[in-house]
Structure formats: C-alpha cells, structure tokens
C-alpha positions in Angstrom: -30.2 -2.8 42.3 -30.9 -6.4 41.9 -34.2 -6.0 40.1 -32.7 -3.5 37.8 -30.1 -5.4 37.0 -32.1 -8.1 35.5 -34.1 -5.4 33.1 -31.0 -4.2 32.5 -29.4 -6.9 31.4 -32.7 -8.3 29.2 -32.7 -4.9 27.5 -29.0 -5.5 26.9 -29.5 -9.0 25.0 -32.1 -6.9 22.6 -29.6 -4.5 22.0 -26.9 -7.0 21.1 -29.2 -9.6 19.1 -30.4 -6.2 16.9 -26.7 -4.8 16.7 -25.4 -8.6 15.8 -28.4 -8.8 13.0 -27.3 -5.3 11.8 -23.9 -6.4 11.2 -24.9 -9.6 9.7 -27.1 -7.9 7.4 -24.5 -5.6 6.2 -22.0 -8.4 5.7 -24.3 -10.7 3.6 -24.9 -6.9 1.8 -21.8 -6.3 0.6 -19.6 -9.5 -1.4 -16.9 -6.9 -1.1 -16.4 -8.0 2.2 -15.3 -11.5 1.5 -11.9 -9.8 0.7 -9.2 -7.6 1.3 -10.0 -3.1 1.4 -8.7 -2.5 -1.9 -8.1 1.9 -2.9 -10.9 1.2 -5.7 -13.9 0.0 -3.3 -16.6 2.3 -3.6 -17.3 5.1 -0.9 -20.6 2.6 0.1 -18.1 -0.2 0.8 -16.0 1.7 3.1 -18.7 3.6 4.9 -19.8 -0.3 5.2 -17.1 -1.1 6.0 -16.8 1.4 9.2 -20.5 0.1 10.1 -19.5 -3.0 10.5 -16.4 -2.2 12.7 -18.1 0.4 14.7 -21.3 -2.9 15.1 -18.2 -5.1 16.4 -16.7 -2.3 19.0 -20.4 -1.8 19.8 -20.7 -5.5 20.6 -17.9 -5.9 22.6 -18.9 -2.3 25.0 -22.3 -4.0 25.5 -20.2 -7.2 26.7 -18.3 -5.3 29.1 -21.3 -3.4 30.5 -23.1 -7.0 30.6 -20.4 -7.8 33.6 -20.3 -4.6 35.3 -23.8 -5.4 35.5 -24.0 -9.0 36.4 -22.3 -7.9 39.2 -25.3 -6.4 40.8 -27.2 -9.7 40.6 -27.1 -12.5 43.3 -24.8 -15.4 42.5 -27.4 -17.8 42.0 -28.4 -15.9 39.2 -25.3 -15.3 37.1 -25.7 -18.5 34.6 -28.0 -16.4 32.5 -27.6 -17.1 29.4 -27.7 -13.3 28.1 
C-alpha cells in the first residue's frame, strides 16, 4: 500500500491545484462575488455561485482523503508537502 499511497497522494495534489484554479477562475469571473447574494443576481451568478461552494466542499473531501491516505505511508515520509 505504501507505493500506492504515494501515486495516490500526487494524483490528489493535481486534483486539488486544478479544483483550487477552477474556483479561482470562477471568482475573478464573476465581480458579483465581491458582495452579498442579492434576489436580483442573475441565474449565471447563482449557478456560480453553487460552483464555487460545491469547488470549496470538493477541497476540503480531497483534504480529508489526503489523511486517510497519508496514513498508509511510513513516518519518514509524511512531511510531504502535498
């Protein structure tokens, strides 16, 4: 499991850095966001909106798998930086 933890854990920082870029992207999209939800955004805003909430849950499931994971490697090894 050792080995696979480490591929495992590399694919995992892609899948973050591309999610966190995603997110990013979307925010620096929409100036909207650099406020309150207000009842007159658009439908694009809100579905936006839910993007970037479902990107930030996303994050955070890919963080918790990231320790389940670490787990698996040996101790010397858990200063990764991913």
């Amino acid at each position: 499991m050792t080995d696979n933890a480490r591929y495992q854990l590399a694919g995992l920082a892609s899948v973050d850095a591309v999610v966190e870029i995603a997110m990013r992207a979307l925010v620096e999209t929409y100036p909207a966001f650099g406020r309150e939800p207000h009842p007159t955004d658009s439908a694009e805003v809100a579905s936006a909106r839910n993007l970037v909430d479902l990107c930030g849950r996303l994050l955070i499931a890919i963080d918790t798998h990231r320790r389940h994971v670490a787990r698996h490697l040996p101790s010397d090894e858990h200063d990764w930086p991913f």
